[in-house]
C-alpha positions as a Markdown table, in Angstrom:
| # | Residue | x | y | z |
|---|---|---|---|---|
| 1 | Unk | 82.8 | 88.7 | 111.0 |
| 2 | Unk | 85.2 | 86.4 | 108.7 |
| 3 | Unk | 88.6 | 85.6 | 109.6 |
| 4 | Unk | 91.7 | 85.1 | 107.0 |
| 5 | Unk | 93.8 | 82.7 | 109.1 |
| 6 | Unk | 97.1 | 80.9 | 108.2 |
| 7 | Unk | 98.2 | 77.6 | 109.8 |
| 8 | Unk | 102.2 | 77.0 | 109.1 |
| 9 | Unk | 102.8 | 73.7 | 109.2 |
| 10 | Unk | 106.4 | 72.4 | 109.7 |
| 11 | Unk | 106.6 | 69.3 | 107.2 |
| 12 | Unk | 106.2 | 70.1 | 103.6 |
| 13 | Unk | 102.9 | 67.8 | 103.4 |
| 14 | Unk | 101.3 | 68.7 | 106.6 |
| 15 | Unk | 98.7 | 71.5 | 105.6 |
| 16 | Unk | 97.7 | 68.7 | 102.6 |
| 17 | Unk | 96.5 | 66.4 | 105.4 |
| 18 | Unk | 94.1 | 68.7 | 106.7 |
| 19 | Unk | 90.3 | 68.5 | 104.6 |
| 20 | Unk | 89.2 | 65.7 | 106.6 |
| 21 | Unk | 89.8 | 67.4 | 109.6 |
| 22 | Unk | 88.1 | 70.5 | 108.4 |
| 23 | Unk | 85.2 | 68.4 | 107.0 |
| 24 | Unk | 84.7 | 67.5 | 110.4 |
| 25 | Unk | 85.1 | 70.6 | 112.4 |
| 26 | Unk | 81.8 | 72.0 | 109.9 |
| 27 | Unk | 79.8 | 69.0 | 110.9 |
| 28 | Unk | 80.8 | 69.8 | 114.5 |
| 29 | Unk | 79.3 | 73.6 | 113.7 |
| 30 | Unk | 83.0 | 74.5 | 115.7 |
| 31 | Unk | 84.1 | 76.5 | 112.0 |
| 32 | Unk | 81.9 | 77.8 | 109.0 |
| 33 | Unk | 84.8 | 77.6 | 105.8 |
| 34 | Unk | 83.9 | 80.3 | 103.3 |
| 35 | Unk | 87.2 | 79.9 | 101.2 |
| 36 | Unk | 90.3 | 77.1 | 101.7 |
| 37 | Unk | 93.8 | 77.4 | 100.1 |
| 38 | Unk | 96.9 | 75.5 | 100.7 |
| 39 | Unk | 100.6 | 76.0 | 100.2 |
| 40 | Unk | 103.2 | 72.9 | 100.3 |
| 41 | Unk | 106.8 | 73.9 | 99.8 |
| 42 | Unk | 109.0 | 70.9 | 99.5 |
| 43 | Unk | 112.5 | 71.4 | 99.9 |
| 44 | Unk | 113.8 | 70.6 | 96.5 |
| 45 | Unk | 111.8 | 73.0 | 94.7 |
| 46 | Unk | 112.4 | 76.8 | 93.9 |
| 47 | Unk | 108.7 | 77.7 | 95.0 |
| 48 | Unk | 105.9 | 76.7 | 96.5 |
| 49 | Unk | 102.5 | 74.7 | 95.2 |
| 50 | Unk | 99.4 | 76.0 | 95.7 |
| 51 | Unk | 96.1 | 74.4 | 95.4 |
| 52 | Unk | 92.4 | 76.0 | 96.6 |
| 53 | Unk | 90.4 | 73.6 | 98.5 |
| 54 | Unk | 86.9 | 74.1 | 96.6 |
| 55 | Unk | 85.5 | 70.5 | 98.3 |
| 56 | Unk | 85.3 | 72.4 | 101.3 |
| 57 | Unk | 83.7 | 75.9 | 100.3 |
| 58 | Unk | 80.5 | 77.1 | 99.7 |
| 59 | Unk | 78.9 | 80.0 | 97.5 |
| 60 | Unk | 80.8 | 82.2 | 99.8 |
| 61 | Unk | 84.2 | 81.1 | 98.3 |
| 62 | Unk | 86.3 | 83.6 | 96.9 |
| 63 | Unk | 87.5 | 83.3 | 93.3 |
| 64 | Unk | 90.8 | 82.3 | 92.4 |
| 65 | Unk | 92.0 | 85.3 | 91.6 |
| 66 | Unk | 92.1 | 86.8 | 95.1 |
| 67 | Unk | 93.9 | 83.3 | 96.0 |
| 68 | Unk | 96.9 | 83.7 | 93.1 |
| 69 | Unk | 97.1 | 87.2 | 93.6 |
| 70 | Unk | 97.8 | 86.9 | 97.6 |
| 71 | Unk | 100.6 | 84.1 | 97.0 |
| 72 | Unk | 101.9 | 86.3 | 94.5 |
| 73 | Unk | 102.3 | 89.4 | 96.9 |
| 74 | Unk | 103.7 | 86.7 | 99.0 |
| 75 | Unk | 105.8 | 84.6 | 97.3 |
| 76 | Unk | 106.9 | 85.6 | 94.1 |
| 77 | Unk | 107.3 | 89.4 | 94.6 |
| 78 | Unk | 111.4 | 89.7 | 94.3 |
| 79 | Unk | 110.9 | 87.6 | 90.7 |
| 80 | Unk | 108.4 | 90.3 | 89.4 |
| 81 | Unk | 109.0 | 92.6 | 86.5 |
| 82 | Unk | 109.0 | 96.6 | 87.2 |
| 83 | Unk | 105.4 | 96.6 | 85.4 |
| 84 | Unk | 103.6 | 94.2 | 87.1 |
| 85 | Unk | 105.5 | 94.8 | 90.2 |
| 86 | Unk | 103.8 | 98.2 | 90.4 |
| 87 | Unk | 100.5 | 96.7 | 89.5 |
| 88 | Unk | 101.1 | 94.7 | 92.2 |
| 89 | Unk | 102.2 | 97.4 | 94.6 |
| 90 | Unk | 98.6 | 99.2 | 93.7 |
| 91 | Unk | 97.0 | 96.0 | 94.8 |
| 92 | Unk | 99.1 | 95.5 | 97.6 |
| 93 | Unk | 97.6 | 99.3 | 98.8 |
| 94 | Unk | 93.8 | 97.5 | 98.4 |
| 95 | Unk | 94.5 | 94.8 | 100.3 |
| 96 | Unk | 96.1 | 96.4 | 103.3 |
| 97 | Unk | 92.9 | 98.9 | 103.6 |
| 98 | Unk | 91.3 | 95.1 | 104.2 |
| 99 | Unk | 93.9 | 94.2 | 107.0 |
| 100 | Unk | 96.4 | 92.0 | 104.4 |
| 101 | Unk | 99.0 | 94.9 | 105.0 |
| 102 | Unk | 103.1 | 94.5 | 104.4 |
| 103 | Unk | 103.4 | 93.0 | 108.0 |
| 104 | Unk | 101.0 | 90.1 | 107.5 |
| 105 | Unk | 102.7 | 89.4 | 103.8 |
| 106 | Unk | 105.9 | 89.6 | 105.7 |
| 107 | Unk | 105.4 | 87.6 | 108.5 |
| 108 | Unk | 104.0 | 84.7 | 106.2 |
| 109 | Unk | 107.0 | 85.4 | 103.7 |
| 110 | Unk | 109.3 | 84.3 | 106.6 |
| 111 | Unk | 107.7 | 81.9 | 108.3 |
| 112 | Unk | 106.5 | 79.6 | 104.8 |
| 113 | Unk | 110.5 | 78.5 | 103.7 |
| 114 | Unk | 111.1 | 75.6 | 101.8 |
| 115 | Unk | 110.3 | 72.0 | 103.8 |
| 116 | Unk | 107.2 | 73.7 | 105.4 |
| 117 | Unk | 103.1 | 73.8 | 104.3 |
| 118 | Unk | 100.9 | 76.4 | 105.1 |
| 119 | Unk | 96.5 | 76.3 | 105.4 |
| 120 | Unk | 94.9 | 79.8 | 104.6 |
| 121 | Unk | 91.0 | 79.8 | 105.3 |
| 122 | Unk | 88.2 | 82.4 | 106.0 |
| 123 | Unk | 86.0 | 81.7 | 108.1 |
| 124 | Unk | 83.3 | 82.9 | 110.5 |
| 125 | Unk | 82.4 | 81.2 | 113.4 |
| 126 | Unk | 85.6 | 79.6 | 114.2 |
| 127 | Unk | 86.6 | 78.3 | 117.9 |
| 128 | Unk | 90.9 | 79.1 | 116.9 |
| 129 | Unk | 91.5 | 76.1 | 119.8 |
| 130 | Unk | 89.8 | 73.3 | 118.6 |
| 131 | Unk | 90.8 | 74.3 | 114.8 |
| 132 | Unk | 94.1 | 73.8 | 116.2 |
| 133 | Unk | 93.9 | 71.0 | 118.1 |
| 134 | Unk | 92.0 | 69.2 | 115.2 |
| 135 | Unk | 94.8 | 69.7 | 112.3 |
| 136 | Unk | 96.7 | 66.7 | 112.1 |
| 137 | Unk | 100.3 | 66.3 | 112.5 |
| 138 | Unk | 100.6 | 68.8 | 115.2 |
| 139 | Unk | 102.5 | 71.9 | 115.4 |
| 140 | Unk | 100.8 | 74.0 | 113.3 |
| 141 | Unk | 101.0 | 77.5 | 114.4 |
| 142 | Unk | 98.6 | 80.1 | 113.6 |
| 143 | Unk | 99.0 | 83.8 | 111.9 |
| 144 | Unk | 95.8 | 85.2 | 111.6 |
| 145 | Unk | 94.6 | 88.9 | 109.7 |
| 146 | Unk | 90.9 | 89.8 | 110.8 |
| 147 | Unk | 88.6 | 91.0 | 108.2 |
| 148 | Unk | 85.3 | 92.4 | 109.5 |
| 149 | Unk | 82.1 | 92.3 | 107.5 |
| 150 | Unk | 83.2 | 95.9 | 105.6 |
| 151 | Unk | 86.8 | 94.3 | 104.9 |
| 152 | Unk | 85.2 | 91.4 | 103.8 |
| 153 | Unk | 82.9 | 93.2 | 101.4 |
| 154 | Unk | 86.0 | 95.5 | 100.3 |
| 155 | Unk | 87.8 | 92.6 | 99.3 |
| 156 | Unk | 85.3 | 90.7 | 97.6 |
| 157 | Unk | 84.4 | 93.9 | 95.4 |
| 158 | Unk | 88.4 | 93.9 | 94.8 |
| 159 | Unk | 87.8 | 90.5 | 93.0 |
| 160 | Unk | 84.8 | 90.9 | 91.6 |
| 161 | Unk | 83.1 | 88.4 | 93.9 |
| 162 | Unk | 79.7 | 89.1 | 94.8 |
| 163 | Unk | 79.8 | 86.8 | 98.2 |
| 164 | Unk | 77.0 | 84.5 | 99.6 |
């Protein structure tokens, strides 16, 4: 079973800060990263940055797409045009059969503001404790969407990935 989690971090640079740490937690065999992504929002700016984390990932990563897409849903929705807002909406529909439904873009809408960072990763194997207590700069809190090995599948054929 993979997990989609999302650390919030409460400094705008805090999720940056975190490959070591991840590196370390797959020597350890505590996490197994398929796919990495970060947001950093610093005050000053109207949206956020995103960036994937492809030294991390294996053939299991997810493409790009699936990565601009989700932040899309999530943070650039309102400044959509009526067409691709209802493309969106179709893919929106996908995604939630996969367990990224309205609430979990909602919840992440309002918790990653300006001044904050956020990590998204999927994973298998992960121990959610010591992934916490390994992130550096403390307090990063987790919200976390489950995807079992059909959601996994459904959203990789959503992307066109073909997976490990």
């Amino acid at each position: 079973m993979s997990t989609l989690t999302v650390w919030k971090f409460q400094s705008a640079e805090g999720a940056e800060n975190v490959e070591t740490s991840l590196k370390s937690l797959q020597k350890e065999g505590l996490v197994k990263i398929l796919d990495a992504a970060v947001v950093t929002w610093p005050v000053d700016r109207p949206k956020p940055k995103t960036k994937q984390l492809i030294n991390l990932v294996g053939a299991g990563a997810l493409s790009g797409t699936f990565w601009g897409m989700l932040f899309g849903l999530i943070f650039l929705m309102p400044l959509l045009g009526a067409a691709i807002g209802a493309a969106a909406g179709a893919l929106g529909g996908r995604l939630a059969d996969i367990g990224i439904d309205d609430e979990f873009i909602a919840e992440v809408k309002e918790k990653v503001t300006p001044g904050t960072s956020a990590l998204f990763l999927l994973t298998t194997d992960e121990v959610p404790s010591r992934i916490s207590e390994s992130l550096p700069g403390g307090g990063a809190r987790l919200l976390h969407s489950n995807l079992d090995a059909e959601r996994e599948a459904k959203l990789r054929e959503i992307f066109g990935d073909e997976g490990e």
